[in-house]
C-alpha positions, 0 to 999 in steps of 0.5 A: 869173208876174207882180208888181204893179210899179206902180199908176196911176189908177183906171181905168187899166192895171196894169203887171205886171212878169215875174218868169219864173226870179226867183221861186222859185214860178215853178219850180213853173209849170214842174214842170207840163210837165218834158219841156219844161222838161227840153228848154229845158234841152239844150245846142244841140249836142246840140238843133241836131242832133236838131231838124234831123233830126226837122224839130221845134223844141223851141222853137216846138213845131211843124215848122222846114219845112213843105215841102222847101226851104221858106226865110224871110229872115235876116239880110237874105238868103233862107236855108232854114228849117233852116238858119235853125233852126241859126242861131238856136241862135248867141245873137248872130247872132239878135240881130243879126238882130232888131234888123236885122229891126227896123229894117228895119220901123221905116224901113218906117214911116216912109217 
């Protein structure tokens, strides 16, 4: 859900500004789907475990490995899929690893 924050000229783009959880109509939007409503919703030590086995995010909606052993970067180093999966639940160390990420691509571009 989107409100108008501002206008330019004719022609031209509108800014819309995310209201996501601010609005109290954006809560029905999510009574449409409550089994993922109701999954954003659990705690990450009982999620973390469940995804782990099940080889399923609840966040993405799709397989965490798409083969055995399968691994990506983070936080500058090789890791597994799965335990990247588990790394994420930890609020800071994901952001530490997106701004790290994003810098990395900005240097990237400029040399």
């Amino acid at each position: 859900m989107h409100s108008r924050c501002e206008r330019s000229r004719p022609g031209r783009q509108v800014l819309l500004l995310p209201l996501g959880r601010l609005a109290p109509s954006a809560q029905l939007f999510q009574a449409t789907d409550p089994v993922s409503f109701l999954s954003g919703m659990i705690t990450p030590v009982v999620k973390a475990p469940a995804e782990w086995i099940t080889n399923y995010s609840m966040f993405f909606k799709d397989r965490i490995e798409r083969y055995p052993g399968e691994t990506s970067e983070f936080l500058g180093r090789r890791l597994g899929k799965k335990q990247i999966n588990l790394l994420r639940n930890l609020r800071l160390v994901n952001n530490i690893d997106k701004s790290s990420s994003t810098r990395t691509r900005l240097a990237a571009r400029r040399s």
